[in-house]
N, CA, C and O atoms as a GROMACS GRO file, in nm:
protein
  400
    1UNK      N    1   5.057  -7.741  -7.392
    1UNK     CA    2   5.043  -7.865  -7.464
    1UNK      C    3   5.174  -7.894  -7.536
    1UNK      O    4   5.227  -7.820  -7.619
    2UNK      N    5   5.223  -8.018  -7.490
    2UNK     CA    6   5.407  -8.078  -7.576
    2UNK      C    7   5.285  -8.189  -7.696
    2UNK      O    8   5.182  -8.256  -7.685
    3UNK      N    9   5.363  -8.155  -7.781
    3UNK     CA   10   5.296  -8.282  -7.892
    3UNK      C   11   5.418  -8.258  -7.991
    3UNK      O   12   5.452  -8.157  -8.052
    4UNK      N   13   5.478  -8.404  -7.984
    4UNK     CA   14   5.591  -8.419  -8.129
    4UNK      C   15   5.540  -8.438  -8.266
    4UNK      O   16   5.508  -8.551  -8.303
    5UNK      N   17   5.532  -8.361  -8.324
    5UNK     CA   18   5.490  -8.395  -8.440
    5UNK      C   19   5.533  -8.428  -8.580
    5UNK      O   20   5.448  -8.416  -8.667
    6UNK      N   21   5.657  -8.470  -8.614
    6UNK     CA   22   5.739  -8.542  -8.717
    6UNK      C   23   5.877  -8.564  -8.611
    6UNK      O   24   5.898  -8.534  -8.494
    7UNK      N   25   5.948  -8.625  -8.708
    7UNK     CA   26   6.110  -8.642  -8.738
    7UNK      C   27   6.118  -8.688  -8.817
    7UNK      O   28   6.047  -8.777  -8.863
    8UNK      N   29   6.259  -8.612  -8.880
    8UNK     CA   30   6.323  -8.644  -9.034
    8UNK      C   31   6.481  -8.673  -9.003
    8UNK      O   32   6.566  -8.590  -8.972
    9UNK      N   33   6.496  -8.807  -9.020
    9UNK     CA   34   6.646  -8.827  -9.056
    9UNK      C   35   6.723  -8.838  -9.172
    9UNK      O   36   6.669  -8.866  -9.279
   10UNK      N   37   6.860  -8.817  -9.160
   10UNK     CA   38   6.934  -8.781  -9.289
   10UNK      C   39   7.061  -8.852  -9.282
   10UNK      O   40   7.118  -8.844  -9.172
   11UNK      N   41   7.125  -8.926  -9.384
   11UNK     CA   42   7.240  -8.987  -9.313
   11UNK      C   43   7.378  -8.859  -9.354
   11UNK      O   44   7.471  -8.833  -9.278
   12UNK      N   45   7.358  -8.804  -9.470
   12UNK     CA   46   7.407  -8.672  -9.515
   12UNK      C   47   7.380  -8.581  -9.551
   12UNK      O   48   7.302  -8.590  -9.646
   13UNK      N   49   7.417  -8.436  -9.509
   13UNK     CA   50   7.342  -8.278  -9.528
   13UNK      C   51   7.469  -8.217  -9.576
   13UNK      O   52   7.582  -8.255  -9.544
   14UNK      N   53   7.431  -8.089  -9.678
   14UNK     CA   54   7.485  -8.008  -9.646
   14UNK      C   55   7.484  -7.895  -9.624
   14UNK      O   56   7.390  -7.829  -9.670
   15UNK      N   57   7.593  -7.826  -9.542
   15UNK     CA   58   7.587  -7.728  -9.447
   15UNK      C   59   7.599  -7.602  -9.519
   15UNK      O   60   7.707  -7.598  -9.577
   16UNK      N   61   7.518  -7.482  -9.539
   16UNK     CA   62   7.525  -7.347  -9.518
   16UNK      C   63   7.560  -7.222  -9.431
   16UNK      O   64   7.502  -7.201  -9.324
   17UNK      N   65   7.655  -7.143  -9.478
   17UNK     CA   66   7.686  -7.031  -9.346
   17UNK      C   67   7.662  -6.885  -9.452
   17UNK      O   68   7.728  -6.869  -9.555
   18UNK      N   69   7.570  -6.800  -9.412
   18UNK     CA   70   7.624  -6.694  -9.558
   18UNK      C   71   7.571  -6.724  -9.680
   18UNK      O   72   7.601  -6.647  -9.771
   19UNK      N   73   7.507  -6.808  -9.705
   19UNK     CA   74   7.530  -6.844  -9.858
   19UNK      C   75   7.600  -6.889  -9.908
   19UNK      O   76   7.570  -6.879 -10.026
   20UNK      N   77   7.694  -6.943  -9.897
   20UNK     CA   78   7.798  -7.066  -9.939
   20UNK      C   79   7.823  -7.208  -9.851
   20UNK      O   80   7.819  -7.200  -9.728
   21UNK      N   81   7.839  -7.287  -9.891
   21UNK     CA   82   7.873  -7.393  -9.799
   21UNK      C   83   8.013  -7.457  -9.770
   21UNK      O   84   8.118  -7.475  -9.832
   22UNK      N   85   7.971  -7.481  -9.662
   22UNK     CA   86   8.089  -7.471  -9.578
   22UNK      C   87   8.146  -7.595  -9.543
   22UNK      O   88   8.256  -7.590  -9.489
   23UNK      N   89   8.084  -7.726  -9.564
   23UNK     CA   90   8.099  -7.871  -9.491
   23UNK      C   91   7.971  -7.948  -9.528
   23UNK      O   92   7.881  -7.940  -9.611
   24UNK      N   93   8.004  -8.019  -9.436
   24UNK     CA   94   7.906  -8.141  -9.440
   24UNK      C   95   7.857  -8.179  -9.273
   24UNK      O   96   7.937  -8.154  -9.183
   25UNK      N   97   7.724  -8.240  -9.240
   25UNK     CA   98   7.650  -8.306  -9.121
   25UNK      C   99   7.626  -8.456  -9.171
   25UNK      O  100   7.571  -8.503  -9.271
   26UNK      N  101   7.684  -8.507  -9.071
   26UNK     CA  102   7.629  -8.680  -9.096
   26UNK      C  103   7.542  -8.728  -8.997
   26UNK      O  104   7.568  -8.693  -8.882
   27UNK      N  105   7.457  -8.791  -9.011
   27UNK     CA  106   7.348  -8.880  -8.906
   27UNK      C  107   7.290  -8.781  -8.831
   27UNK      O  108   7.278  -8.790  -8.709
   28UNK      N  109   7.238  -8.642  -8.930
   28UNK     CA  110   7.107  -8.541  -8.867
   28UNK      C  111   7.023  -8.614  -8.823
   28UNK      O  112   7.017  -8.724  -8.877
   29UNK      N  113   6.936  -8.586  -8.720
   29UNK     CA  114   6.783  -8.601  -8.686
   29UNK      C  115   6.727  -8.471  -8.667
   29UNK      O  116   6.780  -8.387  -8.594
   30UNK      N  117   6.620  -8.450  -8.729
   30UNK     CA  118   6.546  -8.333  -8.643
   30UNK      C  119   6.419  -8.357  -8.631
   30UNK      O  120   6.361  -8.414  -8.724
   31UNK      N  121   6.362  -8.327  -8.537
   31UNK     CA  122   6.231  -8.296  -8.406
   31UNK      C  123   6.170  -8.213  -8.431
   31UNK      O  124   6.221  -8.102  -8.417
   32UNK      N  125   6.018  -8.226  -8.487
   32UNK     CA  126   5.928  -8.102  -8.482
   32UNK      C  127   5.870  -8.096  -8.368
   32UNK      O  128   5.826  -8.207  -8.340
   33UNK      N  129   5.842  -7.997  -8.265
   33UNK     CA  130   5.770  -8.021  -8.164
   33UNK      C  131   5.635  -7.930  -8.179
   33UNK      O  132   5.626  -7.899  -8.298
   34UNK      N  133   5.556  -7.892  -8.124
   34UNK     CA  134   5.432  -7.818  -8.095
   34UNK      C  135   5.420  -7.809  -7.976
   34UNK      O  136   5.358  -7.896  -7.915
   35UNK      N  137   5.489  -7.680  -7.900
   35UNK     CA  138   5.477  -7.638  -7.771
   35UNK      C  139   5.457  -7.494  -7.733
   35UNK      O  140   5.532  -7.397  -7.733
   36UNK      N  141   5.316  -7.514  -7.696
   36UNK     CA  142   5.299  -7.337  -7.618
   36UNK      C  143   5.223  -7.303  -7.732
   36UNK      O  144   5.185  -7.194  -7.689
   37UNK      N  145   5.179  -7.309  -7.826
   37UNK     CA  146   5.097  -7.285  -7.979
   37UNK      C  147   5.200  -7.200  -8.126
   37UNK      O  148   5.180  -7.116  -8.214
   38UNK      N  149   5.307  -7.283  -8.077
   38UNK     CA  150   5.422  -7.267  -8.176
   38UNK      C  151   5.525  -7.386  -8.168
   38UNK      O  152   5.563  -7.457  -8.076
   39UNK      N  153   5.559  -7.378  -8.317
   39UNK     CA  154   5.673  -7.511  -8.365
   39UNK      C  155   5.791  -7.443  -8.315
   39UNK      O  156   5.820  -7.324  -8.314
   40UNK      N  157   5.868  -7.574  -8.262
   40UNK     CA  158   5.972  -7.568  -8.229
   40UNK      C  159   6.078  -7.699  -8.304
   40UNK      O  160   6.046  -7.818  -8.305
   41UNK      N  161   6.196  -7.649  -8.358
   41UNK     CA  162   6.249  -7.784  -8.466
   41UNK      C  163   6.398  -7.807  -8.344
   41UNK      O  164   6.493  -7.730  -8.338
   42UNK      N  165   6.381  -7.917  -8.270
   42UNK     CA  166   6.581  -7.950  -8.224
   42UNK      C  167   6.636  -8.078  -8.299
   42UNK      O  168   6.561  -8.164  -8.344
   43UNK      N  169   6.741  -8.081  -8.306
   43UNK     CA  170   6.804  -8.182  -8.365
   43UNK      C  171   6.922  -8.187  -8.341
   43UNK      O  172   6.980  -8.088  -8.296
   44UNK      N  173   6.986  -8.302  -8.364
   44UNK     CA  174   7.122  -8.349  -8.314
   44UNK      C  175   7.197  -8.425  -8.456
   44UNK      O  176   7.121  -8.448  -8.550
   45UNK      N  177   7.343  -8.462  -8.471
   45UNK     CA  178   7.432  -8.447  -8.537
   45UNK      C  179   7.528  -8.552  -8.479
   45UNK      O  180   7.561  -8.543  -8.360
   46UNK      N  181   7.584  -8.675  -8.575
   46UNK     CA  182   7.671  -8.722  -8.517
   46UNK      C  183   7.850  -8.677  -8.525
   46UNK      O  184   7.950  -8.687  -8.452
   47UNK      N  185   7.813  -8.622  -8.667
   47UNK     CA  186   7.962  -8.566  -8.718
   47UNK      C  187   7.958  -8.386  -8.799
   47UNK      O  188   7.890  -8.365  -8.900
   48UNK      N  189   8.036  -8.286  -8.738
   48UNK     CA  190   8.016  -8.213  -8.841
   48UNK      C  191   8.115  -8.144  -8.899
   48UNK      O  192   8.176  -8.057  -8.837
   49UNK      N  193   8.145  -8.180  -9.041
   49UNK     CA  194   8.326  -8.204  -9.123
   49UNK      C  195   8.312  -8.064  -9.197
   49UNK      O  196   8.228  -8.042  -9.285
   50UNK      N  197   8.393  -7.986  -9.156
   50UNK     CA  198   8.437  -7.827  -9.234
   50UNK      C  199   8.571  -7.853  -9.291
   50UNK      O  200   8.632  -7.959  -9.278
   51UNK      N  201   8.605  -7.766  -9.344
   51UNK     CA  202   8.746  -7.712  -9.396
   51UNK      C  203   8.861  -7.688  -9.287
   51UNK      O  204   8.973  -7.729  -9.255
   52UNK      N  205   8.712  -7.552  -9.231
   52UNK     CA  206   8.791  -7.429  -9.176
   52UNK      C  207   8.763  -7.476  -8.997
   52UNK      O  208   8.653  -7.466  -8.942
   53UNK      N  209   8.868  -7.519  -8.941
   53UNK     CA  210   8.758  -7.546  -8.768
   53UNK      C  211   8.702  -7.389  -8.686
   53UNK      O  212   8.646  -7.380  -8.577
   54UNK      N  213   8.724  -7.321  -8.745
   54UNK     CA  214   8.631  -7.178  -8.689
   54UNK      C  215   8.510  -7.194  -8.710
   54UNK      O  216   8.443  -7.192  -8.606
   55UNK      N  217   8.439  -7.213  -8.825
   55UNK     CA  218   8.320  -7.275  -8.859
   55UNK      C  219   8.226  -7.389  -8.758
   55UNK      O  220   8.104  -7.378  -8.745
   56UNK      N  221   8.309  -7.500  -8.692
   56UNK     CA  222   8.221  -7.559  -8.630
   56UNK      C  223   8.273  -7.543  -8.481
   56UNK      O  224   8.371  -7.585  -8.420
   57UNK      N  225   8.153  -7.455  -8.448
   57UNK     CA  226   8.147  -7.386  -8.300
   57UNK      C  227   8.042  -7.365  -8.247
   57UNK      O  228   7.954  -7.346  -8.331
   58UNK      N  229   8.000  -7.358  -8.112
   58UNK     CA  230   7.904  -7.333  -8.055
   58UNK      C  231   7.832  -7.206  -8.079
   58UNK      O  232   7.912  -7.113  -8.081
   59UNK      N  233   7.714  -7.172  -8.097
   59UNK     CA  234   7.628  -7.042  -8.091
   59UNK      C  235   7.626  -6.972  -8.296
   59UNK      O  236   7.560  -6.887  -8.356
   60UNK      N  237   7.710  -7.046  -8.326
   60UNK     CA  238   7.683  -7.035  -8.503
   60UNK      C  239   7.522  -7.087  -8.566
   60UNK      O  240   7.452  -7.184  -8.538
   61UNK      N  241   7.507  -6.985  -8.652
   61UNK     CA  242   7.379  -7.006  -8.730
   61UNK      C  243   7.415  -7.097  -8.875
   61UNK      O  244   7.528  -7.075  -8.918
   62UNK      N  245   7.337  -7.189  -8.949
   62UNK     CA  246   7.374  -7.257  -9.019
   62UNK      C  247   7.230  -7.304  -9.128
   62UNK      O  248   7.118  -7.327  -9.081
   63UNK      N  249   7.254  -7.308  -9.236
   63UNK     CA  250   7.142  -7.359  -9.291
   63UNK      C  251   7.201  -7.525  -9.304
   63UNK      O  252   7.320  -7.556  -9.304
   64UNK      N  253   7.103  -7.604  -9.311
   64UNK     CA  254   7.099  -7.738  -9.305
   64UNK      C  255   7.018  -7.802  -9.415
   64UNK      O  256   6.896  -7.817  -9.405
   65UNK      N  257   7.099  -7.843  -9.534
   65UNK     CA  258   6.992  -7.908  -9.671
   65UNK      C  259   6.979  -8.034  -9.655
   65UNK      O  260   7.088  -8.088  -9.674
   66UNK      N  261   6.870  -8.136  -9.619
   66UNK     CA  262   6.839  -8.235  -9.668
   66UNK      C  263   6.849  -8.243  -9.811
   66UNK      O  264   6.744  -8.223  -9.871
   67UNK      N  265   6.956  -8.269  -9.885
   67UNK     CA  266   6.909  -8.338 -10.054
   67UNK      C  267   6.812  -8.449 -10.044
   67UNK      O  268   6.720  -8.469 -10.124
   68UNK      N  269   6.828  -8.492  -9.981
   68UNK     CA  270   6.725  -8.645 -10.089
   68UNK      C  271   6.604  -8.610 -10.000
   68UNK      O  272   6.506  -8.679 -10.029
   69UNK      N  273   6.589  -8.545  -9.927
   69UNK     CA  274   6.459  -8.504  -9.900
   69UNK      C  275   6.342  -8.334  -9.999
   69UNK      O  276   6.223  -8.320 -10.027
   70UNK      N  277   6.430  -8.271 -10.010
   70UNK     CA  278   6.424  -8.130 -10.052
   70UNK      C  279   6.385  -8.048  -9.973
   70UNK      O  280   6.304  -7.960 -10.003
   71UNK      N  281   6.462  -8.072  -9.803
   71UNK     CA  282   6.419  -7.981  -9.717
   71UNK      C  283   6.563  -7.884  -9.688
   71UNK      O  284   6.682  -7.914  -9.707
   72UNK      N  285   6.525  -7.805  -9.656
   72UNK     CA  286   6.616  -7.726  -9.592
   72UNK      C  287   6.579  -7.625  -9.438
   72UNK      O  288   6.496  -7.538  -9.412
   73UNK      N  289   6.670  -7.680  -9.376
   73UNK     CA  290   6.646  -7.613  -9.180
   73UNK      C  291   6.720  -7.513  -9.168
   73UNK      O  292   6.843  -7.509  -9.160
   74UNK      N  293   6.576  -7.358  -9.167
   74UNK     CA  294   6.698  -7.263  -9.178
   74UNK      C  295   6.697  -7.241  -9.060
   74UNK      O  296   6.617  -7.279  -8.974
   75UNK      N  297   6.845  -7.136  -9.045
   75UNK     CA  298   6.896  -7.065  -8.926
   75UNK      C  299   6.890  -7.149  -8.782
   75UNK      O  300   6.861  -7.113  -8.668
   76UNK      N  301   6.928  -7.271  -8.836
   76UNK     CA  302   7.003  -7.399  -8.728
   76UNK      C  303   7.077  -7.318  -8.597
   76UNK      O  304   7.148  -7.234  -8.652
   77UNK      N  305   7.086  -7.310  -8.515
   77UNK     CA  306   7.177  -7.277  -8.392
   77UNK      C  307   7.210  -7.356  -8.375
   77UNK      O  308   7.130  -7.449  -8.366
   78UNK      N  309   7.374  -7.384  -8.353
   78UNK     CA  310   7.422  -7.507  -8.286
   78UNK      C  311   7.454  -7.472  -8.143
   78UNK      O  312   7.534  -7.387  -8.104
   79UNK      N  313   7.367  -7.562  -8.063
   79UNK     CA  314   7.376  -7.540  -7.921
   79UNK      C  315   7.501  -7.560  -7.906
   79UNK      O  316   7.580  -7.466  -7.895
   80UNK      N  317   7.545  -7.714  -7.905
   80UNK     CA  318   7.603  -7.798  -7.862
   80UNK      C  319   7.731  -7.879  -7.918
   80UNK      O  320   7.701  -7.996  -7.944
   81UNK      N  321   7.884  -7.842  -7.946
   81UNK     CA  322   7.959  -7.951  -7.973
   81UNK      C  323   8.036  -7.983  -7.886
   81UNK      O  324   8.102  -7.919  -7.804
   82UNK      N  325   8.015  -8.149  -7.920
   82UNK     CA  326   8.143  -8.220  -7.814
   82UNK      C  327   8.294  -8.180  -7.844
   82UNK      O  328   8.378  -8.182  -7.754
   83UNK      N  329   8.329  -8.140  -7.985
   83UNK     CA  330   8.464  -8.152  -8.040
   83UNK      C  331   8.451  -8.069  -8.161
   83UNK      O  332   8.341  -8.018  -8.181
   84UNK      N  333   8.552  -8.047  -8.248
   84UNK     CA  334   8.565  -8.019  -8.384
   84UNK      C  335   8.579  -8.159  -8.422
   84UNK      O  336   8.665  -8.241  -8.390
   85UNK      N  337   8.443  -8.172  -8.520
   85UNK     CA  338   8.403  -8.281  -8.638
   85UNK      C  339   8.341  -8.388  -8.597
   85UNK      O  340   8.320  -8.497  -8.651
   86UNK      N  341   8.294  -8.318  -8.430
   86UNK     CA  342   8.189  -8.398  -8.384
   86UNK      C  343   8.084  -8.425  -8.333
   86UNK      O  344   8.047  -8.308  -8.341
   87UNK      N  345   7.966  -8.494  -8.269
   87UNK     CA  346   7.846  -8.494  -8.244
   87UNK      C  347   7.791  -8.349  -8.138
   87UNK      O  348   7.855  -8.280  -8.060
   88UNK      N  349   7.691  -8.345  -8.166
   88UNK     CA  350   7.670  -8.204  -8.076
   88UNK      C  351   7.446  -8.197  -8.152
   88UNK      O  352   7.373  -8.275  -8.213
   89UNK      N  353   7.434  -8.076  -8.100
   89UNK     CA  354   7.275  -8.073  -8.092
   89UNK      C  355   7.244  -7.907  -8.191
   89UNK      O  356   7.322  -7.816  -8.219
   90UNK      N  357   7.123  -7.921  -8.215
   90UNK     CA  358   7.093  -7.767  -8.312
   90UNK      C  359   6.962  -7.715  -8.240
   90UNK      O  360   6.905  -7.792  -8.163
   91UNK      N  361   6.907  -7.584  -8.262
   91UNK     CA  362   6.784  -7.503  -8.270
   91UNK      C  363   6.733  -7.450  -8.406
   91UNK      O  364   6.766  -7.338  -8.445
   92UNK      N  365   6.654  -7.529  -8.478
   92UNK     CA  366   6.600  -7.466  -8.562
   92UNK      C  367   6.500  -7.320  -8.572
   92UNK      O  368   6.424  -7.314  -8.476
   93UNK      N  369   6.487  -7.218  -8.657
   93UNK     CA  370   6.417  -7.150  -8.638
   93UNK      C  371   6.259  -7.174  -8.715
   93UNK      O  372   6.155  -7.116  -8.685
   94UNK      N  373   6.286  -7.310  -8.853
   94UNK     CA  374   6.175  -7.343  -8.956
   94UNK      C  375   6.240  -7.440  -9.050
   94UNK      O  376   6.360  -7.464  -9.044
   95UNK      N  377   6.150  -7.501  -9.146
   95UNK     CA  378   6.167  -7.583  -9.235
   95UNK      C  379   6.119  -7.525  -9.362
   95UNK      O  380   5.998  -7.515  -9.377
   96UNK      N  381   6.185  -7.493  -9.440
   96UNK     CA  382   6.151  -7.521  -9.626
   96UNK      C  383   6.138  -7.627  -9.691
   96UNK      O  384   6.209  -7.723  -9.662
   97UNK      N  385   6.070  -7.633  -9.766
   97UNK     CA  386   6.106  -7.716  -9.871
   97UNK      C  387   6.100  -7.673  -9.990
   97UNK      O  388   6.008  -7.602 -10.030
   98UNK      N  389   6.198  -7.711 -10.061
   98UNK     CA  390   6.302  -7.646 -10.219
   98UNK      C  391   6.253  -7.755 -10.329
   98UNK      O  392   6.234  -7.871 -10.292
   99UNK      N  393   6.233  -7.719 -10.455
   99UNK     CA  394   6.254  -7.787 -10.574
   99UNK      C  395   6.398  -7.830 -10.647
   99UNK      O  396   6.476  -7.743 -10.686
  100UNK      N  397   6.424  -7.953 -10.661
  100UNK     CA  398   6.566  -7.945 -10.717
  100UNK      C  399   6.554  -7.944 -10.878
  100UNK      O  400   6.655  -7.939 -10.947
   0.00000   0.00000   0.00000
């Protein structure tokens, strides 16, 4: 059974590696799905702005904060970048939500 069951967009996040942050994500979406009798979260990214360009690379784990939502997407996999500081796709492992 595939059944989508939310999406949350964000026009700005910011990014976690470690416990510190590292950058910023612009124009997140993410996808809850319900497949096989477990959630699955993907999402995609139009821009993603670091410091350091080692940081934005393929197969990196990342936490992802919605502020104005009070969510946070941990342990993001980024499948997918086109470039350094640019659009590309994630694997979530879950969703929190935080008190600010």
């Amino acid at each position: 059974m595939l059944k989508m069951e939310r999406t949350c967009n964000s026009l700005r996040c910011k990014v976690r590696h470690k416990g510190e942050l590292i950058g910023r994500m612009e124009g997140v979406c993410l996808t809850q799905w319900f497949l096989k009798n477990r959630y699955s979260y993907k999402g995609s990214f139009s821009n993603f702005l670091t410091e350091n360009p080692d940081d934005c690379r393929p197969g990196m784990v990342v936490d992802i904060i919605f502020s104005d939502k009070n969510l946070i997407i941990k342990e993001a996999r980024i499948e997918w970048i086109n470039a350094f500081g640019t659009n590309g796709t994630f694997q979530a492992a879950g969703i929190e939500y935080y008190e600010s």
